[in-house]
N, C-alpha and C positions, 0 to 999 in steps of 0.2 A: 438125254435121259428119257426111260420109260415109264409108261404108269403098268401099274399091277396087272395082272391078264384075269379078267374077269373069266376066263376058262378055263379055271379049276373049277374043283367042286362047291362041297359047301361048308360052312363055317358050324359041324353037327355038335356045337359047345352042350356039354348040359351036364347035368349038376346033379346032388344027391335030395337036394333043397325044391319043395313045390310050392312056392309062392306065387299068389296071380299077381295082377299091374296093380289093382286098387292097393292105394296106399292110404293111413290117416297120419301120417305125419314124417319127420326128413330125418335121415340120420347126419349127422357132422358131419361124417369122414366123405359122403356123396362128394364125387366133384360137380364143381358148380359150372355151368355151362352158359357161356357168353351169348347173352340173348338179342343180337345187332349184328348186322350184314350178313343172316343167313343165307337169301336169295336176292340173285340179281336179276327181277324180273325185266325191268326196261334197258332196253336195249342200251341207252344210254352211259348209263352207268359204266359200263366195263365191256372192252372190246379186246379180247382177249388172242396175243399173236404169239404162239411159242419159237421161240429161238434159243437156241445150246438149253433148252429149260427154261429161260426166262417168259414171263406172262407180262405184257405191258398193257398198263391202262393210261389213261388221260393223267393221273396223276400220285401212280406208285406201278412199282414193276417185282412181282413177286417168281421168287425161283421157285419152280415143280422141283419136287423133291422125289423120285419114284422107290423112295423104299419106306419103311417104319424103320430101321436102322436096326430089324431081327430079320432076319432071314426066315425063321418059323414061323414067327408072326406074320410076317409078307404073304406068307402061303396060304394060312389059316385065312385070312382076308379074303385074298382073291376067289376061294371055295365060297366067301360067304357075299362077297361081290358078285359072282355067277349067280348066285340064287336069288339075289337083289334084281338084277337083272332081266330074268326071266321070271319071274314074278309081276313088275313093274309093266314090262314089254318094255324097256327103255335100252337103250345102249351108251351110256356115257364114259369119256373119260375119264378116270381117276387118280387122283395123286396127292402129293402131300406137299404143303407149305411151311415156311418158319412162321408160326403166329404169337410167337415171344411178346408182342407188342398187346395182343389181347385175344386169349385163346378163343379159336372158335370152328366151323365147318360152313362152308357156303356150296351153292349151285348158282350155275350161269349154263342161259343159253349158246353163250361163243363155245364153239369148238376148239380145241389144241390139238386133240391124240388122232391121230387116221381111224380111219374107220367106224368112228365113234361120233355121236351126236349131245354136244351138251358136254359140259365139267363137272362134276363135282372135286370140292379141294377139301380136304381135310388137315385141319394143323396139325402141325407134332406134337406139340405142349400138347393140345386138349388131348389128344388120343392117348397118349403117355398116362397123363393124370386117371384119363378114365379106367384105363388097366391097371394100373398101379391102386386105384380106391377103391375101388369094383371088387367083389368076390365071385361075379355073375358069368366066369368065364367069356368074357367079350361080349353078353349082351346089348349093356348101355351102350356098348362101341355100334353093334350093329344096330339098334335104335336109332343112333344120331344117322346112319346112313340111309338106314330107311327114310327118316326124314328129308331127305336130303335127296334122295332117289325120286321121292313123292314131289319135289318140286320139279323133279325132269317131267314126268308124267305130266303135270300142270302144264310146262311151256309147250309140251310135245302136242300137245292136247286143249289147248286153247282156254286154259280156266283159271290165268293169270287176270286177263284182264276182267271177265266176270266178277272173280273173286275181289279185285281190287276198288270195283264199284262199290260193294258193299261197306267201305266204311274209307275215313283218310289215311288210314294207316297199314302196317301191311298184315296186321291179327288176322282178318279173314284167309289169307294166302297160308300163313304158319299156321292156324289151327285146322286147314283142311290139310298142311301139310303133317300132321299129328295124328290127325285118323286115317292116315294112309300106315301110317307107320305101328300103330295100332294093328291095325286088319291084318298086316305082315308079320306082326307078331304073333299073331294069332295061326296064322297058316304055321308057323314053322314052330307053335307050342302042337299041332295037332299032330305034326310030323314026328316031338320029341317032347313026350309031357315033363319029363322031368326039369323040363327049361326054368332057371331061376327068373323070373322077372320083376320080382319087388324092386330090387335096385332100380333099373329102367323106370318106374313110375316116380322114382323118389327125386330121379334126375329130371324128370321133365318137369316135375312139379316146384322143382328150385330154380329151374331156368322161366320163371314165368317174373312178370312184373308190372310194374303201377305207373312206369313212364307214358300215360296213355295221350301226351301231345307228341310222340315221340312219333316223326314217321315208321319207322322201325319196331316200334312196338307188337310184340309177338302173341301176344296174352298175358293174363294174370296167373298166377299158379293152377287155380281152380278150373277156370276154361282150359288150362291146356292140358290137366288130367280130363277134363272131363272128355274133351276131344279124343283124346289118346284110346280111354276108355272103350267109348263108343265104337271107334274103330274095330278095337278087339273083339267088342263083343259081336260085329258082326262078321264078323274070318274066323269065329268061335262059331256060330249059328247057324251059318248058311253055309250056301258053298259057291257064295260071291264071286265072278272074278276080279279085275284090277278098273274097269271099266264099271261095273254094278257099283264097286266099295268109293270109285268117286265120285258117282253122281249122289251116291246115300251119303259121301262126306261133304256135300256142298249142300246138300236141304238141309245137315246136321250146324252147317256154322252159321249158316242163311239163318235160323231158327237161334243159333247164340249171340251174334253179334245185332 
Protein backbone atom coordinates (compact mmCIF):
# COMPACT_ATOMS: atom_id res chain seq x y z
CA UNK A 1 0.00 0.00 0.00
CA UNK A 2 0.65 3.74 -0.68
CA UNK A 3 0.29 6.92 1.26
CA UNK A 4 -1.40 9.88 -0.47
CA UNK A 5 1.27 11.91 -2.76
CA UNK A 6 1.63 15.16 -1.12
CA UNK A 7 2.08 16.52 -4.84
CA UNK A 8 -1.04 17.64 -5.58
CA UNK A 9 -2.09 20.83 -5.08
CA UNK A 10 -3.94 22.32 -2.35
CA UNK A 11 -6.95 21.59 -0.36
CA UNK A 12 -8.46 25.74 -1.66
CA UNK A 13 -11.91 24.52 0.59
CA UNK A 14 -13.85 27.79 1.53
CA UNK A 15 -17.16 28.60 2.33
CA UNK A 16 -19.74 31.45 2.08
CA UNK A 17 -19.44 31.75 6.09
CA UNK A 18 -16.41 34.24 7.78
CA UNK A 19 -15.89 33.22 10.95
CA UNK A 20 -12.57 33.68 12.87
CA UNK A 21 -11.01 30.74 15.33
CA UNK A 22 -12.10 32.57 18.67
CA UNK A 23 -14.79 30.80 19.87
CA UNK A 24 -16.90 31.37 23.36
CA UNK A 25 -18.39 28.20 23.50
CA UNK A 26 -18.90 24.23 21.67
CA UNK A 27 -21.45 23.26 19.65
CA UNK A 28 -22.86 19.24 20.25
CA UNK A 29 -22.63 18.04 16.87
CA UNK A 30 -18.30 19.20 16.98
CA UNK A 31 -16.65 15.84 16.74
CA UNK A 32 -14.78 15.36 19.83
CA UNK A 33 -11.14 14.61 19.30
CA UNK A 34 -9.15 11.86 21.21
CA UNK A 35 -6.69 13.89 23.32
CA UNK A 36 -3.87 10.72 24.09
CA UNK A 37 -1.18 9.33 21.75
CA UNK A 38 -0.99 12.26 19.60
CA UNK A 39 2.98 12.36 19.24
CA UNK A 40 5.55 9.82 19.52
CA UNK A 41 8.24 11.94 20.60
CA UNK A 42 10.76 9.28 22.33
CA UNK A 43 12.06 7.22 20.32
CA UNK A 44 11.17 4.52 22.49
CA UNK A 45 7.77 4.15 22.21
CA UNK A 46 7.30 3.11 18.65
CA UNK A 47 9.69 1.92 16.05
CA UNK A 48 7.94 1.77 13.16
CA UNK A 49 8.86 -1.13 10.09
CA UNK A 50 6.39 -1.22 7.14
CA UNK A 51 5.65 -4.53 5.48
CA UNK A 52 2.63 -5.37 2.84
CA UNK A 53 1.28 -2.16 5.16
CA UNK A 54 1.74 -3.37 8.31
CA UNK A 55 3.52 -0.78 11.01
CA UNK A 56 4.92 -2.90 13.99
CA UNK A 57 5.73 -1.71 17.28
CA UNK A 58 7.00 -3.41 20.64
CA UNK A 59 3.40 -4.17 21.33
CA UNK A 60 0.47 -3.68 18.67
CA UNK A 61 0.98 -3.74 14.78
CA UNK A 62 -1.17 -1.24 12.88
CA UNK A 63 -2.13 -1.55 9.07
CA UNK A 64 -1.37 1.81 6.69
CA UNK A 65 -4.29 2.22 5.17
CA UNK A 66 -3.45 4.52 1.91
CA UNK A 67 -6.73 5.78 1.05
CA UNK A 68 -9.97 7.74 2.87
CA UNK A 69 -12.08 5.04 1.20
CA UNK A 70 -13.26 8.35 -1.45
CA UNK A 71 -11.39 8.79 -4.20
CA UNK A 72 -12.13 12.77 -4.28
CA UNK A 73 -11.57 12.95 -1.00
CA UNK A 74 -8.07 11.31 -1.45
CA UNK A 75 -7.23 14.10 -3.88
CA UNK A 76 -8.72 16.90 -2.15
CA UNK A 77 -6.01 15.79 0.82
CA UNK A 78 -3.10 15.27 -1.02
CA UNK A 79 -3.56 19.15 -2.55
CA UNK A 80 -3.91 20.05 1.08
CA UNK A 81 -1.06 17.78 2.36
CA UNK A 82 1.35 19.45 -0.41
CA UNK A 83 0.56 22.83 1.26
CA UNK A 84 1.21 21.32 4.71
CA UNK A 85 4.26 20.49 3.56
CA UNK A 86 5.65 23.33 2.08
CA UNK A 87 4.57 25.43 4.52
CA UNK A 88 6.10 23.31 7.50
CA UNK A 89 9.47 22.63 5.30
CA UNK A 90 8.72 19.07 6.43
CA UNK A 91 8.34 15.97 4.39
CA UNK A 92 6.51 13.14 5.90
CA UNK A 93 4.76 10.21 5.24
CA UNK A 94 1.05 9.88 5.37
CA UNK A 95 -1.56 7.55 5.74
CA UNK A 96 -4.30 6.24 7.37
CA UNK A 97 -5.17 3.76 10.21
CA UNK A 98 -8.14 1.70 11.68
CA UNK A 99 -8.60 3.66 15.08
CA UNK A 100 -12.03 1.96 15.93
CA UNK A 101 -10.44 1.24 19.32
CA UNK A 102 -10.28 5.18 20.03
CA UNK A 103 -10.27 7.56 17.32
CA UNK A 104 -7.43 9.70 16.91
CA UNK A 105 -4.15 11.21 14.69
CA UNK A 106 -0.52 10.73 15.78
CA UNK A 107 3.08 11.64 14.42
CA UNK A 108 6.23 9.63 14.86
CA UNK A 109 9.79 10.18 14.12
CA UNK A 110 10.27 6.46 12.40
CA UNK A 111 9.98 6.52 8.83
CA UNK A 112 7.63 3.92 6.65
CA UNK A 113 7.04 5.81 3.07
CA UNK A 114 10.46 6.32 0.68
CA UNK A 115 11.54 9.41 0.38
CA UNK A 116 9.78 10.77 3.30
CA UNK A 117 10.99 11.67 6.75
CA UNK A 118 8.63 11.09 9.84
CA UNK A 119 4.73 9.54 9.69
CA UNK A 120 2.05 11.11 10.30
CA UNK A 121 -1.28 8.48 10.63
CA UNK A 122 -4.52 9.61 10.68
CA UNK A 123 -7.53 7.29 11.76
CA UNK A 124 -10.41 6.56 9.65
CA UNK A 125 -13.07 7.00 12.33
CA UNK A 126 -11.87 10.40 13.39
CA UNK A 127 -11.41 11.68 9.95
CA UNK A 128 -15.00 10.27 8.80
CA UNK A 129 -16.66 11.91 12.00
CA UNK A 130 -14.85 15.04 11.39
CA UNK A 131 -16.38 15.30 7.74
CA UNK A 132 -19.32 13.93 8.41
CA UNK A 133 -20.02 16.89 11.64
CA UNK A 134 -17.97 19.55 10.09
CA UNK A 135 -19.85 22.07 7.67
CA UNK A 136 -16.24 23.75 7.44
CA UNK A 137 -15.40 22.09 4.18
CA UNK A 138 -12.42 19.89 5.56
CA UNK A 139 -11.12 22.58 7.74
CA UNK A 140 -10.98 20.85 11.28
CA UNK A 141 -9.59 17.91 8.98
CA UNK A 142 -6.76 20.14 7.99
CA UNK A 143 -6.35 21.61 11.53
CA UNK A 144 -5.71 18.28 12.97
CA UNK A 145 -3.05 17.77 10.30
CA UNK A 146 -1.49 20.86 10.77
CA UNK A 147 -1.07 19.82 14.16
CA UNK A 148 0.28 16.97 13.48
CA UNK A 149 2.74 18.37 10.67
CA UNK A 150 3.75 20.84 13.70
CA UNK A 151 5.11 17.83 15.49
CA UNK A 152 7.30 16.81 12.49
CA UNK A 153 8.79 20.21 12.51
CA UNK A 154 9.43 19.85 16.31
CA UNK A 155 11.40 16.36 15.81
CA UNK A 156 12.95 17.71 12.53
CA UNK A 157 14.04 20.49 14.44
CA UNK A 158 15.12 19.65 17.79
CA UNK A 159 12.09 21.22 20.16
CA UNK A 160 10.91 17.92 21.55
CA UNK A 161 13.13 17.72 23.91
CA UNK A 162 13.30 21.40 25.01
CA UNK A 163 9.69 21.47 25.10
CA UNK A 164 9.52 18.36 27.22
CA UNK A 165 11.61 20.05 29.96
CA UNK A 166 9.26 22.24 30.54
CA UNK A 167 6.68 20.40 32.43
CA UNK A 168 6.16 16.23 33.12
CA UNK A 169 3.78 15.83 30.80
CA UNK A 170 3.50 16.26 27.19
CA UNK A 171 1.10 19.91 27.15
CA UNK A 172 4.17 21.93 26.35
CA UNK A 173 4.94 19.66 23.07
CA UNK A 174 0.86 19.78 22.06
CA UNK A 175 0.25 23.48 22.85
CA UNK A 176 3.31 24.59 20.74
CA UNK A 177 2.10 21.93 18.57
CA UNK A 178 -1.33 24.21 18.49
CA UNK A 179 0.20 27.43 17.54
CA UNK A 180 1.96 25.98 14.77
CA UNK A 181 -1.36 25.04 13.47
CA UNK A 182 -2.77 28.29 14.40
CA UNK A 183 -0.14 30.25 12.27
CA UNK A 184 -1.10 27.68 9.28
CA UNK A 185 -4.34 28.63 9.59
CA UNK A 186 -3.76 31.80 9.27
CA UNK A 187 -1.51 31.65 6.15
CA UNK A 188 -3.92 29.90 4.21
CA UNK A 189 -7.10 32.38 5.65
CA UNK A 190 -4.91 35.14 4.03
CA UNK A 191 -4.75 33.20 0.80
CA UNK A 192 -8.77 32.42 1.05
CA UNK A 193 -10.81 34.88 3.41
CA UNK A 194 -13.76 33.24 3.10
CA UNK A 195 -12.27 30.09 5.07
CA UNK A 196 -14.91 28.97 7.80
CA UNK A 197 -12.85 28.40 10.91
CA UNK A 198 -15.14 28.59 13.92
CA UNK A 199 -15.73 24.88 13.70
CA UNK A 200 -11.73 24.38 13.99
CA UNK A 201 -11.67 26.36 17.40
CA UNK A 202 -14.71 24.65 18.61
CA UNK A 203 -12.80 21.28 18.02
CA UNK A 204 -9.74 22.08 19.73
CA UNK A 205 -11.35 23.60 22.57
CA UNK A 206 -13.35 20.13 23.17
CA UNK A 207 -10.21 18.25 22.66
CA UNK A 208 -8.62 19.82 25.61
CA UNK A 209 -8.76 18.23 29.39
CA UNK A 210 -8.20 18.22 33.25
CA UNK A 211 -6.18 14.68 33.27
CA UNK A 212 -3.28 16.79 34.31
CA UNK A 213 -1.34 13.54 36.06
CA UNK A 214 -1.73 12.06 32.82
CA UNK A 215 1.59 11.77 31.05
CA UNK A 216 -0.31 12.43 27.92
CA UNK A 217 -2.00 15.32 28.89
CA UNK A 218 -2.42 17.86 26.15
CA UNK A 219 -3.91 21.03 27.72
CA UNK A 220 -7.18 22.25 29.15
CA UNK A 221 -9.61 23.67 26.67
CA UNK A 222 -8.56 27.05 27.48
CA UNK A 223 -4.75 26.72 26.91
CA UNK A 224 -5.36 24.98 23.90
CA UNK A 225 -7.52 27.77 22.17
CA UNK A 226 -5.45 30.13 23.59
CA UNK A 227 -2.42 28.53 22.05
CA UNK A 228 -4.16 27.90 18.78
CA UNK A 229 -5.16 31.52 18.90
CA UNK A 230 -2.03 32.97 19.37
CA UNK A 231 -0.55 31.15 16.57
CA UNK A 232 -3.17 32.81 14.29
CA UNK A 233 -2.83 35.76 15.08
CA UNK A 234 0.70 35.74 14.30
CA UNK A 235 0.38 34.31 10.37
CA UNK A 236 -2.48 37.08 10.52
CA UNK A 237 0.10 39.82 11.53
CA UNK A 238 3.36 39.36 10.30
CA UNK A 239 4.72 37.64 7.62
CA UNK A 240 6.49 34.91 9.89
CA UNK A 241 8.01 32.18 8.34
CA UNK A 242 7.65 28.46 9.90
CA UNK A 243 11.10 28.90 11.72
CA UNK A 244 9.98 32.81 13.40
CA UNK A 245 6.25 31.16 14.21
CA UNK A 246 8.27 28.39 16.27
CA UNK A 247 10.52 29.94 18.11
CA UNK A 248 7.41 32.76 18.90
CA UNK A 249 5.33 29.34 19.79
CA UNK A 250 7.82 28.09 22.37
CA UNK A 251 8.33 31.71 24.42
CA UNK A 252 4.35 31.58 23.82
CA UNK A 253 3.95 27.99 25.86
CA UNK A 254 7.34 28.69 28.01
CA UNK A 255 5.09 31.85 29.24
CA UNK A 256 1.68 29.39 29.72
CA UNK A 257 2.83 26.36 31.30
Amino acid sequence: MTHISRRAMLLGAASTATNQLLVSGVRATTAHLHSSGCILCRAANMRLMRSNGIVASSDQSIEILDSSGDAATDHFLGIALRRLALTFEVSPGFGFYDDSRAPNAFATESTVFPNSNGTVLMGRILFSKLLLQSSDNGMTVIAICAHEFGHIYQLANKYCDQLKAMDVTDRPIELHADFLAGFFLARRKKDHSDLELQQVGEAFYKAGGTDFINPQHHGTSLERITAIEAGYQLGRDSSAGIDAAAKAGFEKVRLMV
